[in-house]
C-alpha positions as CSV (number, residue, x, y, z in Angstrom):
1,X,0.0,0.0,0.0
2,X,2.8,2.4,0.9
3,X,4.5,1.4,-2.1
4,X,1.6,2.7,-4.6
5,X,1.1,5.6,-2.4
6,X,4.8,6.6,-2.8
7,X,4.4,5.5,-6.7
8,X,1.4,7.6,-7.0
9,X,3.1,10.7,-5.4
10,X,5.8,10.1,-7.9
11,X,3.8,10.2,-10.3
12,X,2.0,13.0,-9.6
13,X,5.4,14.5,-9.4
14,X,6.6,13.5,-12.9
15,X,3.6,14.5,-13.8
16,X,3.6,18.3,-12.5
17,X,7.2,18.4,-13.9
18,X,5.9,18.1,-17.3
19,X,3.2,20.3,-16.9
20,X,5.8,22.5,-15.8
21,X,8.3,22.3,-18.4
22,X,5.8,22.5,-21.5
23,X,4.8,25.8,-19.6
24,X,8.6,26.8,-19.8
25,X,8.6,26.2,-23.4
26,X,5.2,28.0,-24.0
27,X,6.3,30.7,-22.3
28,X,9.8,30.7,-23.6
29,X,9.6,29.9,-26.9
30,X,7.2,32.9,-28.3
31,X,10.2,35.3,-26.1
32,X,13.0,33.3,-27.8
33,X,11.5,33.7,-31.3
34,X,10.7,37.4,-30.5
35,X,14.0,37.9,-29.5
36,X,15.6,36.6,-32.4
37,X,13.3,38.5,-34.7
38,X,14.0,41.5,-33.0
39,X,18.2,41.0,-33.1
40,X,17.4,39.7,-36.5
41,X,16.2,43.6,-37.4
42,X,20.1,44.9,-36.7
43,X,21.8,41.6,-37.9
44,X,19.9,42.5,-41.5
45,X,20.7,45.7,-41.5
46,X,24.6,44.6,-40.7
47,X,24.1,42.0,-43.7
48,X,22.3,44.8,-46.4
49,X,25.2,47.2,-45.5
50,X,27.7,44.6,-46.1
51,X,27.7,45.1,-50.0
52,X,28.8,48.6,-49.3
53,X,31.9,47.3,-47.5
54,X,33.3,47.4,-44.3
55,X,33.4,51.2,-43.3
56,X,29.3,50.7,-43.8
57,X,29.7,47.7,-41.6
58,X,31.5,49.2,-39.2
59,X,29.6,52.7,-39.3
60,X,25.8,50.5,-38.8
61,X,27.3,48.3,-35.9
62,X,28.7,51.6,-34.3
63,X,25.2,53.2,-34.4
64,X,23.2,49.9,-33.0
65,X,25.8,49.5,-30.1
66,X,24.9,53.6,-29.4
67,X,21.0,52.9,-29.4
68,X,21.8,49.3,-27.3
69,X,23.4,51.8,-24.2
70,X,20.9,53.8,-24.6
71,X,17.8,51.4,-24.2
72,X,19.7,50.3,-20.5
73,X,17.7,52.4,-18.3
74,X,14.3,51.6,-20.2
75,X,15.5,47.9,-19.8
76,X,15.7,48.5,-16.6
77,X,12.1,49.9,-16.4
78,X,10.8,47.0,-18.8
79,X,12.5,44.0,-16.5
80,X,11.0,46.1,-13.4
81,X,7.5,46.1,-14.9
82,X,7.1,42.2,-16.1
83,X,8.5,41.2,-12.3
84,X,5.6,43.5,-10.8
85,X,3.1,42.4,-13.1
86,X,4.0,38.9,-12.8
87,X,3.7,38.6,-9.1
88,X,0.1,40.8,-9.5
89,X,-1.0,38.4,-12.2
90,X,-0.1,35.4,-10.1
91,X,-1.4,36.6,-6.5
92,X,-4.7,37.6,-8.7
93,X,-5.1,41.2,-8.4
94,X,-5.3,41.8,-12.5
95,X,-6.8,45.3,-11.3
96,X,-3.7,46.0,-9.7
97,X,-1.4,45.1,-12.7
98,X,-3.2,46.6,-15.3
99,X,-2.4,50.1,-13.3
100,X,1.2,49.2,-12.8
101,X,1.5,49.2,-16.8
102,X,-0.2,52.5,-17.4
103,X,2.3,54.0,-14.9
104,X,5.1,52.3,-16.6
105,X,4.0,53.3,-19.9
106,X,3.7,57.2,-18.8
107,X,6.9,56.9,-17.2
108,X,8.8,55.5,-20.4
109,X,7.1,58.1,-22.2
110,X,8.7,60.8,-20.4
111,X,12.2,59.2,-20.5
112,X,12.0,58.7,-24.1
113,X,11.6,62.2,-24.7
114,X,15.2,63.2,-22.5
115,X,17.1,59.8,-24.2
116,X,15.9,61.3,-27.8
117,X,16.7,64.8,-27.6
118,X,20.2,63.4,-26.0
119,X,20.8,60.7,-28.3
120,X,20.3,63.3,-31.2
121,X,22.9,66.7,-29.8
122,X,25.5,63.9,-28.4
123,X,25.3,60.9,-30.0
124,X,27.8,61.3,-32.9
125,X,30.0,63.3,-30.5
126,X,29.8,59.4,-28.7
127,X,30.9,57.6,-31.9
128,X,34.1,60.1,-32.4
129,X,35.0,59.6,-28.7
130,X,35.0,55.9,-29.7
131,X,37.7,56.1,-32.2
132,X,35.6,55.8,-35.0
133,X,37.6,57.1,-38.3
134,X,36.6,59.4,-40.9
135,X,35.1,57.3,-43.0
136,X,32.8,55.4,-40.8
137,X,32.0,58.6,-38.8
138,X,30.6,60.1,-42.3
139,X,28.8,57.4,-42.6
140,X,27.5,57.0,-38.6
141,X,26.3,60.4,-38.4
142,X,23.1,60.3,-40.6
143,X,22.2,56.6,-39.1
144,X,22.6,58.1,-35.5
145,X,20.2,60.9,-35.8
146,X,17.4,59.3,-37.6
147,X,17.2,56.5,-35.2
148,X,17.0,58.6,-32.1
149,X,14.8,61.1,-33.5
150,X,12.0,57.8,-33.8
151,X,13.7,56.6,-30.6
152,X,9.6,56.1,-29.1
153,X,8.7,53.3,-31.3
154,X,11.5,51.3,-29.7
155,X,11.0,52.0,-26.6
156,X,7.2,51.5,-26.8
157,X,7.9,48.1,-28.8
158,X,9.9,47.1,-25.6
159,X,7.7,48.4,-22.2
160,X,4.8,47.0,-24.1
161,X,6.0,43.8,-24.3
162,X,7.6,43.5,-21.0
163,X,3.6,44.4,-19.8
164,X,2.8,41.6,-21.6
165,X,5.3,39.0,-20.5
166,X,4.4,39.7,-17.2
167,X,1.1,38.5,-17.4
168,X,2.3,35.8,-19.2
169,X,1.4,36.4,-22.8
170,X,4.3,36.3,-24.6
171,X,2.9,35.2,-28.3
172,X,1.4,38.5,-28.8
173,X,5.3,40.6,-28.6
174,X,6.2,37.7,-30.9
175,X,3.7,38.3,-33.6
176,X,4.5,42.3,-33.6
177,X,8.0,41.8,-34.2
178,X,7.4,39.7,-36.9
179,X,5.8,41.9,-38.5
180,X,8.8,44.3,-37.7
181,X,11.0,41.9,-39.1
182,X,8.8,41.4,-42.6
183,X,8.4,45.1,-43.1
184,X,12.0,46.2,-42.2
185,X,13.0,43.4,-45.0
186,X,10.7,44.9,-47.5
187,X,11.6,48.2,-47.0
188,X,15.8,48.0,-46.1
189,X,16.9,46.7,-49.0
190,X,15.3,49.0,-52.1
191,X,15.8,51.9,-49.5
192,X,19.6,51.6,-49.0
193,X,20.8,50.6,-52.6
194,X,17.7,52.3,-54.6
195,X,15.7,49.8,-55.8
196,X,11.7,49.9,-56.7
197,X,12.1,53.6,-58.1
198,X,13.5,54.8,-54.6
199,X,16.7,56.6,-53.5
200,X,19.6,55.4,-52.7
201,X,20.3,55.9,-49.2
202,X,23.1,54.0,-48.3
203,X,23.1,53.4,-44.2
204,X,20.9,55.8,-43.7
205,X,18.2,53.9,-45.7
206,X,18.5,51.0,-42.8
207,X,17.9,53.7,-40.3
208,X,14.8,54.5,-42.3
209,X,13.8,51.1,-42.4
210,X,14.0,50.2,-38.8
211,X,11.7,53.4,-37.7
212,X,9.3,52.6,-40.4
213,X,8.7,48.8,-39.1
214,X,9.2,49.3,-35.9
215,X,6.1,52.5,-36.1
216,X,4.2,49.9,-37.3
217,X,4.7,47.1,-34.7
218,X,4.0,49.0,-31.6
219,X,0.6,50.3,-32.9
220,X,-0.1,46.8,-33.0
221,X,0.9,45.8,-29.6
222,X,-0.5,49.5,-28.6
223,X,-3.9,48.1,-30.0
224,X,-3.7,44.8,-28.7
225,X,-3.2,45.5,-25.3
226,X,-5.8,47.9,-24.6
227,X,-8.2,45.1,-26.5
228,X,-6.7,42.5,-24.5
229,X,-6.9,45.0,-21.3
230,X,-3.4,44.8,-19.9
231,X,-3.3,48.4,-20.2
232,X,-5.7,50.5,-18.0
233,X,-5.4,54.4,-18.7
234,X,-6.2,56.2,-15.6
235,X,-4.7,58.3,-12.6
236,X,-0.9,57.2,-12.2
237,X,-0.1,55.0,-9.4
238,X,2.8,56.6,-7.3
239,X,3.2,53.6,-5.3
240,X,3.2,50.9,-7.8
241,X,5.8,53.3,-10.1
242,X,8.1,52.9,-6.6
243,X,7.3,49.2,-6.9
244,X,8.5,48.8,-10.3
245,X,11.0,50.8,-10.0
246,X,12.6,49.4,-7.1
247,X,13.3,46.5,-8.8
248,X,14.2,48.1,-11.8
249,X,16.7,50.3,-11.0
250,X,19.2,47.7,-10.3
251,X,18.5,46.3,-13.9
252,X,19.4,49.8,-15.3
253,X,22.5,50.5,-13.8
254,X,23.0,46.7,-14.7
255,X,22.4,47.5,-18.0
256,X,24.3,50.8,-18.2
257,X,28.0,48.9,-16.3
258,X,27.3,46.5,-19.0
259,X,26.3,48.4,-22.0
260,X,29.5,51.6,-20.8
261,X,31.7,48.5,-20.4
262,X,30.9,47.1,-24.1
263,X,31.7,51.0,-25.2
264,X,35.2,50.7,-23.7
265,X,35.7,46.9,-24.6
266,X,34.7,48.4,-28.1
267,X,37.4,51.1,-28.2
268,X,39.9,48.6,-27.6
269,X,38.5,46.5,-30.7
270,X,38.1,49.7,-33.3
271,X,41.9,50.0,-31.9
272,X,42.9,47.4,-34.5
273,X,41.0,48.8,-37.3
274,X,38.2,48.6,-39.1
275,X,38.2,45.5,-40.3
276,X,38.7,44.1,-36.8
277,X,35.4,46.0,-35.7
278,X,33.6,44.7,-38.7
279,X,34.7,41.1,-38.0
280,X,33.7,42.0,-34.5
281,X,30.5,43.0,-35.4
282,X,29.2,40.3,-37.6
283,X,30.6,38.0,-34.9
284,X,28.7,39.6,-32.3
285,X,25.4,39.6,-34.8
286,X,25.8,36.1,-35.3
287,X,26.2,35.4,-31.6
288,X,23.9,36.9,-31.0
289,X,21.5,34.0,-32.5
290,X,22.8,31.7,-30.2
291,X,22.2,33.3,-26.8
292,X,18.8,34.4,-27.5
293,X,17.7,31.1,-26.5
294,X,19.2,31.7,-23.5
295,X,18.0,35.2,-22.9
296,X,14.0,33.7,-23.7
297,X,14.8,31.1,-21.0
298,X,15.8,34.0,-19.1
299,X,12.7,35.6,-19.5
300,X,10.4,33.0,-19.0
301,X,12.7,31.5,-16.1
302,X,11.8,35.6,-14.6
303,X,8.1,35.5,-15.4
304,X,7.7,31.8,-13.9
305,X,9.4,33.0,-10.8
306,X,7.6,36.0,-10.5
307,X,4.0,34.4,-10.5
308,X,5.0,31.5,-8.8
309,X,6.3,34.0,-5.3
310,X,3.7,35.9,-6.1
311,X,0.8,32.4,-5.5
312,X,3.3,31.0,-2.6
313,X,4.5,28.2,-5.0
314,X,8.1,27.7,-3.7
315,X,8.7,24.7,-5.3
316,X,6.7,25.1,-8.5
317,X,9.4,28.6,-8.7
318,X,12.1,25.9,-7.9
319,X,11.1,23.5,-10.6
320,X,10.7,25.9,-13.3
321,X,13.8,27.2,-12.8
322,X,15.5,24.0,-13.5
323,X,13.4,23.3,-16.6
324,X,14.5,26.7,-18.2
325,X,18.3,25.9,-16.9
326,X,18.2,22.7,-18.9
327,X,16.7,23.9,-21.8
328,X,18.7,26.7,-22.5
329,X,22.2,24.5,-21.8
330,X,21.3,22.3,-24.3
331,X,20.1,24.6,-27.3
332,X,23.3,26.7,-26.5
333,X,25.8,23.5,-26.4
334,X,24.3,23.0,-29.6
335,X,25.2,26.4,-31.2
336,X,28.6,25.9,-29.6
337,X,29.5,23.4,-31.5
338,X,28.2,24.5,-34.8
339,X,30.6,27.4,-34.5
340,X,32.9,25.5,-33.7
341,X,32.2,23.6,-37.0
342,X,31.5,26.4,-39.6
343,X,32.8,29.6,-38.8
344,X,34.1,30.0,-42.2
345,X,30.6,30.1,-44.1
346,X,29.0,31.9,-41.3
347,X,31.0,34.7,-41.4
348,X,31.3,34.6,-45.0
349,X,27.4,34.7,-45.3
350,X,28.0,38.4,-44.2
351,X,30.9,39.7,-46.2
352,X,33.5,38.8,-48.8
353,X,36.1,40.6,-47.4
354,X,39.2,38.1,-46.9
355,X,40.9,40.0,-44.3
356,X,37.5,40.2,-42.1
357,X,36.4,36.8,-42.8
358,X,39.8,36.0,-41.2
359,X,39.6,37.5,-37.9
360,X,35.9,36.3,-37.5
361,X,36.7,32.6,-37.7
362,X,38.8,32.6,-34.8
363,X,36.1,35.2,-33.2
364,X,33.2,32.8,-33.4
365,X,35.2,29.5,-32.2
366,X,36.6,31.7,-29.4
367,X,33.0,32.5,-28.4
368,X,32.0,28.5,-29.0
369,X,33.3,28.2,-25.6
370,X,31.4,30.9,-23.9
371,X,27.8,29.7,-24.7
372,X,27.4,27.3,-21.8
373,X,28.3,29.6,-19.2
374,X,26.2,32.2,-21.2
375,X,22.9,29.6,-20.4
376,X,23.4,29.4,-17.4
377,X,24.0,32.8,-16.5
378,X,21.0,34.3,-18.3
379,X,19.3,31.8,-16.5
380,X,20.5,32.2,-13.2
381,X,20.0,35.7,-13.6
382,X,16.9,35.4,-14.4
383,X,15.3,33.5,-12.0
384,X,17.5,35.8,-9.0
385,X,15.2,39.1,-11.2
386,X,11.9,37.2,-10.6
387,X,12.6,37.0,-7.1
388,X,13.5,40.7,-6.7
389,X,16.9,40.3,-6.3
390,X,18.1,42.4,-9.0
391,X,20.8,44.6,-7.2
392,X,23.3,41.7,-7.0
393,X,22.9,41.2,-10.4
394,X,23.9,45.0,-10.7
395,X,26.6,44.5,-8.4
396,X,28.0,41.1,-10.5
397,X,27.7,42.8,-13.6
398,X,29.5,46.2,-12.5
399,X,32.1,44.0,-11.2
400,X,32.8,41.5,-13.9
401,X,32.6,44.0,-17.2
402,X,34.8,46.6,-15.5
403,X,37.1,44.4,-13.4
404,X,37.4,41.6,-15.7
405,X,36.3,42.7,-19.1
406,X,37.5,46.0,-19.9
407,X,40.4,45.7,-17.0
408,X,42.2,42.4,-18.6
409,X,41.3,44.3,-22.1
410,X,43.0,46.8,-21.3
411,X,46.5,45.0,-20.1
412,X,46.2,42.8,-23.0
413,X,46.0,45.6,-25.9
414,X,47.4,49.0,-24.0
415,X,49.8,47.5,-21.3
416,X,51.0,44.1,-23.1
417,X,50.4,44.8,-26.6
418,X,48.7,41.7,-27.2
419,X,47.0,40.6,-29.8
420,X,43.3,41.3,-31.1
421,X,42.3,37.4,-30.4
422,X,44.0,38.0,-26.4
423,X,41.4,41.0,-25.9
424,X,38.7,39.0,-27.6
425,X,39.5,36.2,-25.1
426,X,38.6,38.0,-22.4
427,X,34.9,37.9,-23.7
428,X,34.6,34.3,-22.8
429,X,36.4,34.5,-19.3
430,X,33.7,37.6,-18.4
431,X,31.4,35.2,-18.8
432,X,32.4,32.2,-16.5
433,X,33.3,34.8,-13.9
434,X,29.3,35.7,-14.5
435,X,28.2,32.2,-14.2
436,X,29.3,31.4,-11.0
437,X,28.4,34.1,-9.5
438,X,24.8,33.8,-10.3
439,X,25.1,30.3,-9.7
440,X,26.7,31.3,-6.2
441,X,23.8,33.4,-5.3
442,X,21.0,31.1,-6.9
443,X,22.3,28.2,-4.1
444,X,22.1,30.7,-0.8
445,X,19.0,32.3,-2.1
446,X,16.1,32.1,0.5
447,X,12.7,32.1,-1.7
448,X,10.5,31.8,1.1
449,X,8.8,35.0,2.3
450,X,10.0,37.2,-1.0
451,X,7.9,40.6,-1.2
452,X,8.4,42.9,-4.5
């Protein structure tokens, strides 16, 4: 009798992990998708470009990398939103979170308006500072205005979505930056080469294209959430702002250490000329690919953990954490070895360019090493954000970009005069550093009694 009690039990357990894990992957999934469609937007634009050769290269990556340091505080303000909403959806009070998301909404509208008009006096004043050279800076400087002057549509594309994830739809982002994706397509290529009877805009033409698509896609998720009623237009909520934002200002200055660090990890780079950076960049884009997995597993791993606090499920925020942990380790183990295994076409895919596709071989099978640790710490990461604990993630992420990253980057190509594949090296240490911390945490982390 005790024996199919305990076999019963067991199987109730099985039977909850599954449950569990296909709500991982439903969750996960659209994110991952929508991540990759939305990455896929620049890596496009770095592919159309390619044709005009590397200084276009080099000038588009410049200008994405400005727009990526910029979105830090709103990512911030997105990843405080879906952690707040998520614990509301799952405690029940929809009431509650649907006023949590009009306050974040006002409150990324009045940032936008400050990162624009900044973004638009300073930003090619940025790129110089960089080290960009003539050439590319002639080229950054139209691509730089244009996309802060439209800078709303991305910011509104990304609150609106984070709204969304919190309450656990994430198929609806997905489908709105598909569309992004299918417009920006149509519309990049005739744009910057002058196809279809249009002008010939060169890299500006991609900075067209992006506001254009993007426009589009967050009317539609503008639309949809006020149908759906995730969005609840009234009198702003001081406190739940505070509640947001408390977990959200961590993530900022997260995002700022890590996007200022990638600025000077950058410099160093553009240091060894332009076609360094561009081999950099289409490294990075295609990258890129691989750790969104990661980064949706991240997501939903946040979202999971979030609702789960929020209904007092302890171990149903224990178990989902594993699921996403497992998941992403093995889609990413898989990409690793695949660049491993064909860097060669995958950087050629980009460019022609012998000396470029040169120094991105030995890029992308550096960075075949750093996609496991990359798992686990988006992972990690996110599961310690769905709990609220998102200043030690600040405080291992200031740490490790400037103390390992840019630090050891800068002995190795100032101090030691080492080579570019020494400072690119350092990439993948950053990231083991990352990984156990997060894992460290993860282990000593008390779930019981969380507030947010």
């Amino acid at each position: 009798m005790r024996g199919r009690r305990f076999t019963g039990r067991d199987a109730r357990r099985r039977s909850k992990r599954v449950s569990i894990r296909r709500n991982v992957m439903n969750l996960s999934l659209p994110v991952l998708l929508s991540s990759l469609f939305q990455r896929l937007v620049a890596i496009v634009d770095i592919f159309l470009v390619g044709g005009l050769g590397a200084a276009a290269i080099a000038a588009t990556g410049l200008g994405q990398l400005l727009v990526f340091v910029t979105m830090t505080v709103f990512w911030g303000l997105a990843t405080g939103t879906t952690v707040v909403i998520a614990h509301l959806w799952g405690a029940g009070q929809r009431r509650e979170a649907r006023r949590a998301a009009f306050a974040a909404t006002l409150a990324c509208a009045v940032m936008t308006v400050l990162a624009s008009a900044l973004g638009w006096a300073f930003g090619e004043h940025l790129a110089a500072f960089l080290g960009a050279r003539h050439e590319v800076l002639a080229l950054a400087t139209g691509y730089i205005k244009l996309v802060f002057l439209y800078l709303a549509f991305t910011t509104g594309l990304n609150i609106l979505s984070a709204i969304m994830h919190g309450t656990g739809d994430t198929r609806t982002p997905m489908t709105a930056i598909l569309l992004v994706n299918v417009l920006h397509v149509a519309i990049a290529w005739p744009l910057i080469y002058g196809r279809l009877g249009l002008p010939r805009l060169g890299v500006t033409g991609a900075a067209f294209a992006i506001n254009a698509s993007e426009a589009v896609g967050f009317l539609y998720l503008l639309a949809q959430a006020l149908r759906r009623r995730y969005l609840r237009a009234g009198r702003p909520d001081g406190e739940l702002f505070r509640r947001i934002w408390r977990v959200g200002w961590p993530v900022a200055l997260e995002r700022i250490a890590h996007q200022g660090g990638q600025l000077f990890y950058s410099k160093f780079i553009i240091g060894f000329g332009t076609a360094a950076y561009a081999a950099h960049q289409i490294g990075v884009s295609i990258e890129s690919l691989s750790f969104m997995p990661g980064a949706g597993m991240g997501i939903a791993a946040a979202t999971l953990m979030g609702q789960a606090l929020g209904a007092r499920k302890i171990r149903r925020a224990r178990v989902s954490h594993g699921e996403a942990l497992r998941l992403a380790v093995i889609v990413m183990g898989g990409m690793a070895l695949l660049f491993i295994a064909l860097p060669g076409p995958l950087i050629g895919f980009f460019t022609r360019d012998p000396a470029v596709i040169e120094r991105g071989i030995v890029f992308l099978r550096l960075v075949a090493f750093a996609q496991v640790p990359l798992a686990l710490s988006f992972v990690y990461a996110g599961s310690l954000r769905g709990a609220g604990d998102t200043f030690y993630v600040f405080l291992v992420t200031l740490g490790v970009m400037w103390g390992v990253r840019v630090f050891l980057s800068w002995i190795a190509a100032d101090w030691l005069h080492l080579t570019l594949y020494a400072v690119w090296g350092v990439f993948v240490i950053d990231w083991y550093v990352r990984a156990a911390a997060f894992w460290w945490r993860y282990r000593r982390r008390d779930l019981h009694g969380v507030t947010i």
